[in-house]
PDB file with one MODEL, atoms N, CA, C and O in Angstrom:
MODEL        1
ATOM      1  N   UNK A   1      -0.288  12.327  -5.486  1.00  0.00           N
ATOM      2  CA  UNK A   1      -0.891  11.077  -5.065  1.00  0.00           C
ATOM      3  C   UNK A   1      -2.324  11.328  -4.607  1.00  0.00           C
ATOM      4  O   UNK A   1      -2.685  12.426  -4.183  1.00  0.00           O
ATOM      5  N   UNK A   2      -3.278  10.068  -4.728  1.00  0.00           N
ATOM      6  CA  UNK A   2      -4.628  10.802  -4.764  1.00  0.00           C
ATOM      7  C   UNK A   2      -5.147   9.961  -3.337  1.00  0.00           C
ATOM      8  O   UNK A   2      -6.339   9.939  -3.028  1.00  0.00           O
ATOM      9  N   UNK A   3      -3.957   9.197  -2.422  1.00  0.00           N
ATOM     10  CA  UNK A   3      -4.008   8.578  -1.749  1.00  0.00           C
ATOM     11  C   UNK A   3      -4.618   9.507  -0.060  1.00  0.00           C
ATOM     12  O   UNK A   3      -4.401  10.706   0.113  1.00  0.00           O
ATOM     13  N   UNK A   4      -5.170   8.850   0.709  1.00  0.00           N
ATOM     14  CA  UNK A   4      -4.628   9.373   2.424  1.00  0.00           C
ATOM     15  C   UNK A   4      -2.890   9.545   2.581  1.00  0.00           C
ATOM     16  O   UNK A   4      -2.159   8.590   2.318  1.00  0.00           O
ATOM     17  N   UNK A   5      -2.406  10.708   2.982  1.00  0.00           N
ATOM     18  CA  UNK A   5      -1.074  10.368   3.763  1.00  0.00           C
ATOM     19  C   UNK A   5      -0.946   9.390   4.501  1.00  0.00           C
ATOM     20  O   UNK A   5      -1.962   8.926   5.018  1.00  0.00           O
ATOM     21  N   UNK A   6       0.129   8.895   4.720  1.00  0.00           N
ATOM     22  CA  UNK A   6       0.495   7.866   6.205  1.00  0.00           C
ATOM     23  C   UNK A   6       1.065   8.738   6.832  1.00  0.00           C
ATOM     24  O   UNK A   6       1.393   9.864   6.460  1.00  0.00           O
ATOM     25  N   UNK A   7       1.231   8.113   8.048  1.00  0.00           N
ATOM     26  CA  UNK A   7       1.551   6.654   8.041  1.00  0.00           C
ATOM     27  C   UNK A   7       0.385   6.304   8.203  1.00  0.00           C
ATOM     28  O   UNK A   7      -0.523   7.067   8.533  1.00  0.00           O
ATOM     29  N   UNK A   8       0.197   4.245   7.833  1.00  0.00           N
ATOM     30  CA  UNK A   8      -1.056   4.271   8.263  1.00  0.00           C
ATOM     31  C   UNK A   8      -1.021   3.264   9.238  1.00  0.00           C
ATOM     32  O   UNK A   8       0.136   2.874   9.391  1.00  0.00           O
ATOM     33  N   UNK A   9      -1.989   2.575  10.101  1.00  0.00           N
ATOM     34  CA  UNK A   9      -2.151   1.625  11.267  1.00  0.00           C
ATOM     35  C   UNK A   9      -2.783   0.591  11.065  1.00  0.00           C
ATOM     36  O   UNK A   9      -3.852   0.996  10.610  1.00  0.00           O
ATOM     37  N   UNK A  10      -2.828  -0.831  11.122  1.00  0.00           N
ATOM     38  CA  UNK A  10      -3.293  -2.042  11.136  1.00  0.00           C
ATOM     39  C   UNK A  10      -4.088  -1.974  12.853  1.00  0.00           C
ATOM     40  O   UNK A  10      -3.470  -2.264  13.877  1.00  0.00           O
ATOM     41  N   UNK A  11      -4.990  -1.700  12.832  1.00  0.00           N
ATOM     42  CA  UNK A  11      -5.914  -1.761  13.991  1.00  0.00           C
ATOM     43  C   UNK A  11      -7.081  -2.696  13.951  1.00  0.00           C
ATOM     44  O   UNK A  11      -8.064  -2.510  13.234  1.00  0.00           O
ATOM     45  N   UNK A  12      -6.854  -4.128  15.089  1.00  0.00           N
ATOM     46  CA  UNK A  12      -7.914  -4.394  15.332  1.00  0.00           C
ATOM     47  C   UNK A  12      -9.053  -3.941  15.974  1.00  0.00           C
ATOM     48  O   UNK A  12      -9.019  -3.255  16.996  1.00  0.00           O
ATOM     49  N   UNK A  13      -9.909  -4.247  15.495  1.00  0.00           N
ATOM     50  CA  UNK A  13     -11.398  -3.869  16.203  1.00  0.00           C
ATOM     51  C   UNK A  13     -12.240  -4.984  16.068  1.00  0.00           C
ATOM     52  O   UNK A  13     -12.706  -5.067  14.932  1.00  0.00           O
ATOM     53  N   UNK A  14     -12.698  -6.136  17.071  1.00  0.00           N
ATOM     54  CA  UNK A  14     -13.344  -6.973  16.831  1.00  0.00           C
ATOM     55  C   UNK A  14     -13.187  -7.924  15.883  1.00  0.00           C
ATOM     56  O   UNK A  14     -14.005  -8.359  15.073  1.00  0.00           O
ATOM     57  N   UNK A  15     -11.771  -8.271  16.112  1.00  0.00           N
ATOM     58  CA  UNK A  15     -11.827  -9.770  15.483  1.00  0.00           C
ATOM     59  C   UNK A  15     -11.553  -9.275  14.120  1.00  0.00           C
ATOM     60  O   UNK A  15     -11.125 -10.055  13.269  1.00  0.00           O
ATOM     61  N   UNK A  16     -11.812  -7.794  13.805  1.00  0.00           N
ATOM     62  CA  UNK A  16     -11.179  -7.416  12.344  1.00  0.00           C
ATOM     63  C   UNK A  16      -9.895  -6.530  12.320  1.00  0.00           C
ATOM     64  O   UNK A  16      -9.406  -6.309  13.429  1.00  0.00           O
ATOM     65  N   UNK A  17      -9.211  -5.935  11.135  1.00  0.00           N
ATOM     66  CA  UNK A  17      -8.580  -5.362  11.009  1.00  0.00           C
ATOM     67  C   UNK A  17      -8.825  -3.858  10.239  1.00  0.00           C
ATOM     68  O   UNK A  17      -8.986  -3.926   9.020  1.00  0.00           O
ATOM     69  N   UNK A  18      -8.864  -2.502  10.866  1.00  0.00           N
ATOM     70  CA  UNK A  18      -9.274  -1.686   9.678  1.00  0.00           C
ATOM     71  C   UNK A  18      -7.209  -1.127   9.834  1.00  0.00           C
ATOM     72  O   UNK A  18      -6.299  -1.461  10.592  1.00  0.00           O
ATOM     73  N   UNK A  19      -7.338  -0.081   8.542  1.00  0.00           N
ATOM     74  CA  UNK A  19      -6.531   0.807   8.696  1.00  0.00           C
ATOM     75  C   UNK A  19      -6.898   2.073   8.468  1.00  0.00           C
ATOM     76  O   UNK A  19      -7.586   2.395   7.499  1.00  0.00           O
ATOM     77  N   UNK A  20      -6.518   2.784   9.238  1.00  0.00           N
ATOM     78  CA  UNK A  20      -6.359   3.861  10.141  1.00  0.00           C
ATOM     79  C   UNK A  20      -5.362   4.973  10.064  1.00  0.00           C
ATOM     80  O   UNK A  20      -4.298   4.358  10.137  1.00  0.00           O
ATOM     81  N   UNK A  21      -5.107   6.074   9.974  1.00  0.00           N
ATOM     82  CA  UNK A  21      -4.162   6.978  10.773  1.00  0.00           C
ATOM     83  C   UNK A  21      -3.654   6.934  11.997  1.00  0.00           C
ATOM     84  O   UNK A  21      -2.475   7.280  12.070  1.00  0.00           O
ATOM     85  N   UNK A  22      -4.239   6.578  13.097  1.00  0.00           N
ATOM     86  CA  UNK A  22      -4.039   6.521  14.400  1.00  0.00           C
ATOM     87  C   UNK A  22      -4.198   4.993  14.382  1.00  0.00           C
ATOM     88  O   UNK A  22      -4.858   4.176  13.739  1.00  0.00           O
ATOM     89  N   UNK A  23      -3.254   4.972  15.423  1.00  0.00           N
ATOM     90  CA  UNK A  23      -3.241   3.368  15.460  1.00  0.00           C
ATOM     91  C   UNK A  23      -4.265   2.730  17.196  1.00  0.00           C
ATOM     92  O   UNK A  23      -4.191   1.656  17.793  1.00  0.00           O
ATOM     93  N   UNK A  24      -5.087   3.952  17.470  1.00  0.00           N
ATOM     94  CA  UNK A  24      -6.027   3.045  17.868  1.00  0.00           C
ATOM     95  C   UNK A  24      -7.511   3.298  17.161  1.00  0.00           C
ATOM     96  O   UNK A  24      -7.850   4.101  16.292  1.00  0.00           O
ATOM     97  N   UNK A  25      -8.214   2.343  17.847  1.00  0.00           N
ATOM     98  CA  UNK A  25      -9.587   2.574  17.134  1.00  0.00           C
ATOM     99  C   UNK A  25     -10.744   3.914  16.897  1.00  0.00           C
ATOM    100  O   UNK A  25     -11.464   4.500  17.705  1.00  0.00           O
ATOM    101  N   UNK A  26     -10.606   4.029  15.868  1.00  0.00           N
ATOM    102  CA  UNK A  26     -11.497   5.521  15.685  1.00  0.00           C
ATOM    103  C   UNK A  26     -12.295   5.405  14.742  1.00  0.00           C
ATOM    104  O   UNK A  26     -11.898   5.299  13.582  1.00  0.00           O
ATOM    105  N   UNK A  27     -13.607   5.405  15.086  1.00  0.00           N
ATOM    106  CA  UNK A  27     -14.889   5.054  13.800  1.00  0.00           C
ATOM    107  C   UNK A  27     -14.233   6.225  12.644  1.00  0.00           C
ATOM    108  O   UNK A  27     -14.403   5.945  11.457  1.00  0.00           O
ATOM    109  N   UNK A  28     -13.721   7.124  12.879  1.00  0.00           N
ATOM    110  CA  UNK A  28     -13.864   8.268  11.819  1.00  0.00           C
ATOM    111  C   UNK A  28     -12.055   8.453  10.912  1.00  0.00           C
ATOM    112  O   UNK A  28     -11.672   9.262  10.066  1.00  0.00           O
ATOM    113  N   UNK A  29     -11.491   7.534  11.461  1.00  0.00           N
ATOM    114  CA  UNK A  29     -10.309   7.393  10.830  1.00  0.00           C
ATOM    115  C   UNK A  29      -9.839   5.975   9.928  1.00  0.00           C
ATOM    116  O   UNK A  29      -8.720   5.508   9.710  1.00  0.00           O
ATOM    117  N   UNK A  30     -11.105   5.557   9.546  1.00  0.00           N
ATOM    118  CA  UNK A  30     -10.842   4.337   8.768  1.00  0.00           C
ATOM    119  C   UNK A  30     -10.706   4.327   7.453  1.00  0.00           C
ATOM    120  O   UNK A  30     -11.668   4.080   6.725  1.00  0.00           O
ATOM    121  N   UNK A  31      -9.430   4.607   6.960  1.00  0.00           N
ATOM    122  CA  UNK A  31      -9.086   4.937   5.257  1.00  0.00           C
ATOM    123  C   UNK A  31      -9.676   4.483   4.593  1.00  0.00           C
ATOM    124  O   UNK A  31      -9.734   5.019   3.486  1.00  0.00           O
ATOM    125  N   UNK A  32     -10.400   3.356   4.798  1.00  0.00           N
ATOM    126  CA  UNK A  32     -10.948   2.395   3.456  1.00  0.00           C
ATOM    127  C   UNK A  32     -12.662   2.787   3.687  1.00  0.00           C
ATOM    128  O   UNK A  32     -13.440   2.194   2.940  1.00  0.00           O
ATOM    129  N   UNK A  33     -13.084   3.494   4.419  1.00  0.00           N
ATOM    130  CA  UNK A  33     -14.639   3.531   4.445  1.00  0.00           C
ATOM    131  C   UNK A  33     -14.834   4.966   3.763  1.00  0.00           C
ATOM    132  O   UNK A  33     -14.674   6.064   4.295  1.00  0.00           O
ATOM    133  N   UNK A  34     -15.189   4.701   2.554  1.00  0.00           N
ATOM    134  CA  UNK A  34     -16.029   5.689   1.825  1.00  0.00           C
ATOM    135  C   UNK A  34     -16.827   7.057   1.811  1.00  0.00           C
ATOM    136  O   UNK A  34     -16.837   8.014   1.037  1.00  0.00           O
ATOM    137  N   UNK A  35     -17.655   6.680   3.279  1.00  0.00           N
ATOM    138  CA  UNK A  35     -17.985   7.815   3.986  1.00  0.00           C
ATOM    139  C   UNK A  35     -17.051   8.509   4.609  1.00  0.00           C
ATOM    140  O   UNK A  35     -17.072   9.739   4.554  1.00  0.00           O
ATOM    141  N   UNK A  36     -16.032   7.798   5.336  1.00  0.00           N
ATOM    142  CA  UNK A  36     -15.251   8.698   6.403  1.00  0.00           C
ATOM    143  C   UNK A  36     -13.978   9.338   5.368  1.00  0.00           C
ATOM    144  O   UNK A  36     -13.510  10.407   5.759  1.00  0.00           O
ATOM    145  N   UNK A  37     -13.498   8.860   4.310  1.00  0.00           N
ATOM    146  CA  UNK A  37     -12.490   9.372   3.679  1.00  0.00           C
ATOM    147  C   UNK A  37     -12.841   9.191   2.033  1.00  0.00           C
ATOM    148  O   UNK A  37     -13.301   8.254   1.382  1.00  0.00           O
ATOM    149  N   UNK A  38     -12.409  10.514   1.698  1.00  0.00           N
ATOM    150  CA  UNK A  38     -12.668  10.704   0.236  1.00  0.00           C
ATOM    151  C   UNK A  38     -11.661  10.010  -0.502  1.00  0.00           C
ATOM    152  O   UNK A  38     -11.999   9.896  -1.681  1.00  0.00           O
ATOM    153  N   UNK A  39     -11.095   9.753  -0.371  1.00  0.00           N
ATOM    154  CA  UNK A  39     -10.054   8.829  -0.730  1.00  0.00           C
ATOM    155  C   UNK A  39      -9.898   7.179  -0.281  1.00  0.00           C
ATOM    156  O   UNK A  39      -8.810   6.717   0.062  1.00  0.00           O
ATOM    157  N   UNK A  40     -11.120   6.386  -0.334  1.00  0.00           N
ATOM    158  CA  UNK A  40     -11.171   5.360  -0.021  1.00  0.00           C
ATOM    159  C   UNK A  40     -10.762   4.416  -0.782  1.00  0.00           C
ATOM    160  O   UNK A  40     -10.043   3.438  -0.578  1.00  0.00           O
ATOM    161  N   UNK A  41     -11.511   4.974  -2.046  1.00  0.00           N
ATOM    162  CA  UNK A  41     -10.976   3.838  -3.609  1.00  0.00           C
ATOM    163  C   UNK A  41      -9.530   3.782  -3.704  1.00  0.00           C
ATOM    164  O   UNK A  41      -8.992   2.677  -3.777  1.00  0.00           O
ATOM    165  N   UNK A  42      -8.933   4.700  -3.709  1.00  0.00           N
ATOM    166  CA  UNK A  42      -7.188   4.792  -3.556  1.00  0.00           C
ATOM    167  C   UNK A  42      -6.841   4.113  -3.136  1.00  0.00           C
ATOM    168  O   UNK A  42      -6.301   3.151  -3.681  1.00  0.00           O
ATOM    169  N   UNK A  43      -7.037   4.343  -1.526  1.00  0.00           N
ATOM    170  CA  UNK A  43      -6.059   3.402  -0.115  1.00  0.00           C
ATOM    171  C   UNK A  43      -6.610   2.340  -0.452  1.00  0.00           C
ATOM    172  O   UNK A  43      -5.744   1.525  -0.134  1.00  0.00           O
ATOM    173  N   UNK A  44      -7.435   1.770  -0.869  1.00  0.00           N
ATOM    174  CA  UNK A  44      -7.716   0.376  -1.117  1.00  0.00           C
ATOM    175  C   UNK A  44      -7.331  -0.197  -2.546  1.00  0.00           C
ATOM    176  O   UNK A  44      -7.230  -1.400  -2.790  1.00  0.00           O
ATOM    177  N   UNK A  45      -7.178   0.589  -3.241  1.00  0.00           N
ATOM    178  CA  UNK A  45      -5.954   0.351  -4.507  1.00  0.00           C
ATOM    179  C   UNK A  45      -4.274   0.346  -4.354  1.00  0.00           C
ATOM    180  O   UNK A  45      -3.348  -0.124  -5.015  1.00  0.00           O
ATOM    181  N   UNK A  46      -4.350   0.820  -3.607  1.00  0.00           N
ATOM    182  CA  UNK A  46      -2.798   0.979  -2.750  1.00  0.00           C
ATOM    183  C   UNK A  46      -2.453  -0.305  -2.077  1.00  0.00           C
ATOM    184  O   UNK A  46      -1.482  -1.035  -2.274  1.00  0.00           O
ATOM    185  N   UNK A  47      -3.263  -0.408  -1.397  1.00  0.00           N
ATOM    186  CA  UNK A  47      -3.340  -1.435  -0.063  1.00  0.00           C
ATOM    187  C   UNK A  47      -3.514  -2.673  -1.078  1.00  0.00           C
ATOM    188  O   UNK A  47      -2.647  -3.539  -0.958  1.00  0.00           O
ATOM    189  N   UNK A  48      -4.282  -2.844  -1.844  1.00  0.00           N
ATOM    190  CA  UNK A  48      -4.031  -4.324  -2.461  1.00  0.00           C
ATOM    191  C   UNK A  48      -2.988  -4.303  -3.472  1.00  0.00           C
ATOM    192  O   UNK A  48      -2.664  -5.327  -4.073  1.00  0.00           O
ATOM    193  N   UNK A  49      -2.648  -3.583  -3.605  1.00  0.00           N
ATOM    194  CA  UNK A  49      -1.004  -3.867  -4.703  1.00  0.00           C
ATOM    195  C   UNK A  49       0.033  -3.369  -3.340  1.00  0.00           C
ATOM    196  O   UNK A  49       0.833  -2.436  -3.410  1.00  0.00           O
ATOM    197  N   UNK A  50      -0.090  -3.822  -2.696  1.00  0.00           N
ATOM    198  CA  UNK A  50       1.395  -4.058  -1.476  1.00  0.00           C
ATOM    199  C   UNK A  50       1.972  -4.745  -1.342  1.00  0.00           C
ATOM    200  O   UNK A  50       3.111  -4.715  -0.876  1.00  0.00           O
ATOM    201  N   UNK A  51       1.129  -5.931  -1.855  1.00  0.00           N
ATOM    202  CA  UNK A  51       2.151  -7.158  -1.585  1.00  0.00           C
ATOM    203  C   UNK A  51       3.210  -7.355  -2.843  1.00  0.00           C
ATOM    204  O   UNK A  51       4.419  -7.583  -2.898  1.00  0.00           O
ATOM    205  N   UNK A  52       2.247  -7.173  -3.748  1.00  0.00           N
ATOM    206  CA  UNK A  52       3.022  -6.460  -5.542  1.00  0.00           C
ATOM    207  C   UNK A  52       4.660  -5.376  -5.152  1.00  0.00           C
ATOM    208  O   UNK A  52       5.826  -5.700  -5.376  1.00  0.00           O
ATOM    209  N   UNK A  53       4.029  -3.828  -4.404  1.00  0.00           N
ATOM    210  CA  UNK A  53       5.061  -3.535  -4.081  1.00  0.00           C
ATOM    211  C   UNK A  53       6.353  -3.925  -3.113  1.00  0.00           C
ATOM    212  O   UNK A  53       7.558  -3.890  -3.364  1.00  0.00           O
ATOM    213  N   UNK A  54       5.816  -4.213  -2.211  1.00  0.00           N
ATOM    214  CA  UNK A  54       7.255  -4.708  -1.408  1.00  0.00           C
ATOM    215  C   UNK A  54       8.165  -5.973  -2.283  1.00  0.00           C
ATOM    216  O   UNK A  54       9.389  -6.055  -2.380  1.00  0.00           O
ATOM    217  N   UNK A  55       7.096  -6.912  -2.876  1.00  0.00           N
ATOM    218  CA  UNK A  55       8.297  -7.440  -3.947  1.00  0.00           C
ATOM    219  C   UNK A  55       9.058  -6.956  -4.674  1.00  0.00           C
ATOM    220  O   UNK A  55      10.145  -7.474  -4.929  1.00  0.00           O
ATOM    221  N   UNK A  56       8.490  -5.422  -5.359  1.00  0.00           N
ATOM    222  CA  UNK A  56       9.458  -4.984  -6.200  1.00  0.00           C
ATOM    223  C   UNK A  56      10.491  -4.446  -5.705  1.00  0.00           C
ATOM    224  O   UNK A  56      11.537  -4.240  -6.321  1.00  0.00           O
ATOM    225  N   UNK A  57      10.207  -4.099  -4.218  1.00  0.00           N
ATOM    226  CA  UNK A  57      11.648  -3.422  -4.053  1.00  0.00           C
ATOM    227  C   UNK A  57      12.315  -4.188  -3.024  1.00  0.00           C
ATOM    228  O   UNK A  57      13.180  -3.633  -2.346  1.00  0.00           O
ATOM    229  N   UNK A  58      11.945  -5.670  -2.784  1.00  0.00           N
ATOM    230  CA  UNK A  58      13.065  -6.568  -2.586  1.00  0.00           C
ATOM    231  C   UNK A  58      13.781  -6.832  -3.544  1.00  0.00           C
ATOM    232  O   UNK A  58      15.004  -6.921  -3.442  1.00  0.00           O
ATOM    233  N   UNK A  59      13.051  -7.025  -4.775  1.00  0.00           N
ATOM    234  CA  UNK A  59      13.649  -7.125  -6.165  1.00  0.00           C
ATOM    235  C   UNK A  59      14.795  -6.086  -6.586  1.00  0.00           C
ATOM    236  O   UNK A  59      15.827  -6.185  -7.251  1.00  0.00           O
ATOM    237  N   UNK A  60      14.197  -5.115  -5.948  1.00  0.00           N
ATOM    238  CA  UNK A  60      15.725  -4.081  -6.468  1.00  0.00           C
ATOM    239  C   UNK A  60      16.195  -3.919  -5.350  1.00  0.00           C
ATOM    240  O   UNK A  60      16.469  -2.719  -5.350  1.00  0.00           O
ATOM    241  N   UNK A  61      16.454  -4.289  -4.466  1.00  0.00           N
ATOM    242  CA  UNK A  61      17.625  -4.627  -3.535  1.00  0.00           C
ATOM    243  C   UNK A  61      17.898  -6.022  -3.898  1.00  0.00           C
ATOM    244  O   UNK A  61      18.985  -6.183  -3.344  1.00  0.00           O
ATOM    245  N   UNK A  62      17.725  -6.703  -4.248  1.00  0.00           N
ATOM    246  CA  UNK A  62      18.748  -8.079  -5.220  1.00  0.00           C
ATOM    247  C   UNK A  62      19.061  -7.197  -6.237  1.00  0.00           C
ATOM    248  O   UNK A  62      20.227  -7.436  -6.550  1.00  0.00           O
ATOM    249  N   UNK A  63      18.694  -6.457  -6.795  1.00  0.00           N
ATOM    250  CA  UNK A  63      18.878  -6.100  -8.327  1.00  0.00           C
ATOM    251  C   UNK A  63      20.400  -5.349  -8.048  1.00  0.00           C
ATOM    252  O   UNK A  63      21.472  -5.534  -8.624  1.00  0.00           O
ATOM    253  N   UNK A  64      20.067  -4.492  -7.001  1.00  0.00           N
ATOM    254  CA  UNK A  64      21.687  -3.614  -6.666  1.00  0.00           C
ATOM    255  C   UNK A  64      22.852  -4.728  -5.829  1.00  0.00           C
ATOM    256  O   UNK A  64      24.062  -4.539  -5.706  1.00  0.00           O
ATOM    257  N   UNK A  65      22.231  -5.634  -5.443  1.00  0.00           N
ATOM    258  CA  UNK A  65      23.622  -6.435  -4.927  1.00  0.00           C
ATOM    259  C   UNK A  65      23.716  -7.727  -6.301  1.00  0.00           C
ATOM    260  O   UNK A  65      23.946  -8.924  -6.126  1.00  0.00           O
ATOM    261  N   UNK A  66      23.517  -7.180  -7.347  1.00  0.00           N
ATOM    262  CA  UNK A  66      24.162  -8.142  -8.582  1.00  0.00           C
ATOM    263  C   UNK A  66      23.050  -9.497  -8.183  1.00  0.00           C
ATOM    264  O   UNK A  66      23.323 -10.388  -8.987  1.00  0.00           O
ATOM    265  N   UNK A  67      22.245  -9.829  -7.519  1.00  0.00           N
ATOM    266  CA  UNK A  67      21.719 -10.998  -7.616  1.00  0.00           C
ATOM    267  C   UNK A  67      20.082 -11.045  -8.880  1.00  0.00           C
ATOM    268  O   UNK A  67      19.315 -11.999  -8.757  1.00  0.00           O
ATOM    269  N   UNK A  68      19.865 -10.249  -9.665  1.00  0.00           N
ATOM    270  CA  UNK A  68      19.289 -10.493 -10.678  1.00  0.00           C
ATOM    271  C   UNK A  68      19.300  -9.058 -11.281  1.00  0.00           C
ATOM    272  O   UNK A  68      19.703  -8.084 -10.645  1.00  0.00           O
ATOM    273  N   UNK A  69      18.717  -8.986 -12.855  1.00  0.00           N
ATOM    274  CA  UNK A  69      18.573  -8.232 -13.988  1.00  0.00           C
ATOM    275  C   UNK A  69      17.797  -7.266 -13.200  1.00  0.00           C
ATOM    276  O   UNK A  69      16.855  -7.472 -12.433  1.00  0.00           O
ATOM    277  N   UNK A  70      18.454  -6.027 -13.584  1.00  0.00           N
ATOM    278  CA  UNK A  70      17.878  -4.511 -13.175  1.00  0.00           C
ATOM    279  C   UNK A  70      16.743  -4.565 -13.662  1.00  0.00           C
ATOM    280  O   UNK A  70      15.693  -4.820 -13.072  1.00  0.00           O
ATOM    281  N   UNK A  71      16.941  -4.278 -14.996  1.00  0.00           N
ATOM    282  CA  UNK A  71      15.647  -4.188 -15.996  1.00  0.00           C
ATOM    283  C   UNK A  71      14.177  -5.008 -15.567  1.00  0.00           C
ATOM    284  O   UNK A  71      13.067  -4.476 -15.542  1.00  0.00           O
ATOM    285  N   UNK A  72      14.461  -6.320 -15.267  1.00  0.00           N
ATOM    286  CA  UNK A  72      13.691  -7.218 -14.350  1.00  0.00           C
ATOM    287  C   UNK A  72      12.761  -6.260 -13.586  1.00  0.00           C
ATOM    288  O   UNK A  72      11.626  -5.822 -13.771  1.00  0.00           O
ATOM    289  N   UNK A  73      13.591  -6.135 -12.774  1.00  0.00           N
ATOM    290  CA  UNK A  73      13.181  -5.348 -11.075  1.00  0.00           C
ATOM    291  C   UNK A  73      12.460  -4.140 -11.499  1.00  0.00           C
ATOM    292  O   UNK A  73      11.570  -3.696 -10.773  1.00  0.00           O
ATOM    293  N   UNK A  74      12.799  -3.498 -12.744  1.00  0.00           N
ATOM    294  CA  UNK A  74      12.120  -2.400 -12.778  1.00  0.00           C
ATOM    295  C   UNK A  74      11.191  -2.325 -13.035  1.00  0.00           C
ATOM    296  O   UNK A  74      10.409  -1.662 -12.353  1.00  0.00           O
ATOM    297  N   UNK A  75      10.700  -3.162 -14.482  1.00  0.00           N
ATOM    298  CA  UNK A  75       9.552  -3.286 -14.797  1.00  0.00           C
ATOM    299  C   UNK A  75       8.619  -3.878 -13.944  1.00  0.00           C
ATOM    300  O   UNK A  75       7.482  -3.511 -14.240  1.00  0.00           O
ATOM    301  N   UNK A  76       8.672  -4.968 -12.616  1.00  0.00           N
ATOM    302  CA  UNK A  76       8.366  -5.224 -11.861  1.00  0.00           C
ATOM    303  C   UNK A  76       7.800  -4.175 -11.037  1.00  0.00           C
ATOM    304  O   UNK A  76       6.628  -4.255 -10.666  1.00  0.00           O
ATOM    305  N   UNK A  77       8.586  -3.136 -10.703  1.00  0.00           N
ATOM    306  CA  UNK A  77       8.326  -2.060 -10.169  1.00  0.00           C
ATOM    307  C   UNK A  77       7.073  -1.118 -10.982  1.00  0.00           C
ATOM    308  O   UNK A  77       6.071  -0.470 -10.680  1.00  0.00           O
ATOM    309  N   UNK A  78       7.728  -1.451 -12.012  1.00  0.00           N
ATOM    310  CA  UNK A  78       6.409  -0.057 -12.516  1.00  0.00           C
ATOM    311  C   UNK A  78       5.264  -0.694 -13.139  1.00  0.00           C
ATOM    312  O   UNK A  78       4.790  -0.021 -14.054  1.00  0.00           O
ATOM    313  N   UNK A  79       4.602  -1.951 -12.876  1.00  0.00           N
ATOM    314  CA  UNK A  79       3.848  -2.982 -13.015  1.00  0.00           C
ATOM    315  C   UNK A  79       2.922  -2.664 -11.775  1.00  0.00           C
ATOM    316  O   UNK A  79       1.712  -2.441 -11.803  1.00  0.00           O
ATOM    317  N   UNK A  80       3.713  -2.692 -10.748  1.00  0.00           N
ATOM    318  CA  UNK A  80       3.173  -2.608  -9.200  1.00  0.00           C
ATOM    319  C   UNK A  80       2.563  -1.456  -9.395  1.00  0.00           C
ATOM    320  O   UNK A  80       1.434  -1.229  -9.829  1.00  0.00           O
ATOM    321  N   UNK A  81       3.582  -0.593  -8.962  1.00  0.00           N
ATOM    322  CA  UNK A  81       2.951   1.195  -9.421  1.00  0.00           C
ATOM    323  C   UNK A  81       1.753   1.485  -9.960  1.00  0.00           C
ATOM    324  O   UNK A  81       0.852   2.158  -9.461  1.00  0.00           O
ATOM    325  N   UNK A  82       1.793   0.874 -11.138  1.00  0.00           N
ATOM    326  CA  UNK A  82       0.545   1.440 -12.286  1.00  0.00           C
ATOM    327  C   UNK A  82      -0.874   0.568 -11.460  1.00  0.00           C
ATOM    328  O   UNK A  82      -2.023   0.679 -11.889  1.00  0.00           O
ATOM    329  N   UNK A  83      -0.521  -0.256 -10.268  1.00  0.00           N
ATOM    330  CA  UNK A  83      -1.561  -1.307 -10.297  1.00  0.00           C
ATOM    331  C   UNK A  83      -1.900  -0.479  -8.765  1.00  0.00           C
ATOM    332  O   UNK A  83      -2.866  -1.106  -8.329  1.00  0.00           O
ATOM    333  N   UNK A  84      -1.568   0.597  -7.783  1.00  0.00           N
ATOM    334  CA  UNK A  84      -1.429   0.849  -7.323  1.00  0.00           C
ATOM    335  C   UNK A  84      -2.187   2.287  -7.350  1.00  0.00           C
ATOM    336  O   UNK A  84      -3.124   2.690  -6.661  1.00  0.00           O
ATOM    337  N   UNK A  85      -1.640   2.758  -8.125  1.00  0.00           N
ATOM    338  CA  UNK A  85      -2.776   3.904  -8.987  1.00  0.00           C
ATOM    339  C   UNK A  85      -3.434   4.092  -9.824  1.00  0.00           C
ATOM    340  O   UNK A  85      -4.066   5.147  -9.870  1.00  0.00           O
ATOM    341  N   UNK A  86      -3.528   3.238 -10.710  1.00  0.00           N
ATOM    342  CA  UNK A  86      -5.099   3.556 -11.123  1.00  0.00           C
ATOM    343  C   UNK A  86      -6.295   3.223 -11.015  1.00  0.00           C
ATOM    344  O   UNK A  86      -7.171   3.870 -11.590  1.00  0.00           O
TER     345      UNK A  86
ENDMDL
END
């Protein structure tokens, strides 16, 4: 993965939100700023296909209690994924 490890932190700072490693405020731990982490383009490719992922794997938890098509859920899943990394 070409991502930051997590976990990561939803930290306000002024009325905004960065994310973080530490879940309080640290100019030098803000995943998405370019300068501070080499891996910014990632976590922010990550971070906007989240909402993509957690559907898919509500989707396959319906998918394993019989409430819709596996196949569905999967491709769903690896839709997210691919949108996630590259």
């Amino acid at each position: 993965m070409k991502h930051t490890p997590g976990p990561w932190q939803a930290v306000e700072y002024g009325g905004y939100f960065m994310l973080q490693t530490t879940e309080f405020y640290s100019d030098i731990d803000d995943v998405l700023d370019r300068e501070k982490d080499k891996n910014a383009e990632h976590n922010a490719k990550l971070a906007a296909a989240s909402p993509e992922l957690l559907e898919a794997l509500i989707d396959l938890l319906d998918a394993q209690s019989l409430k819709k098509p596996l196949i569905d859920s999967i491709e769903k899943a690896q839709i997210a994924i691919k949108k996630a990394t590259e």
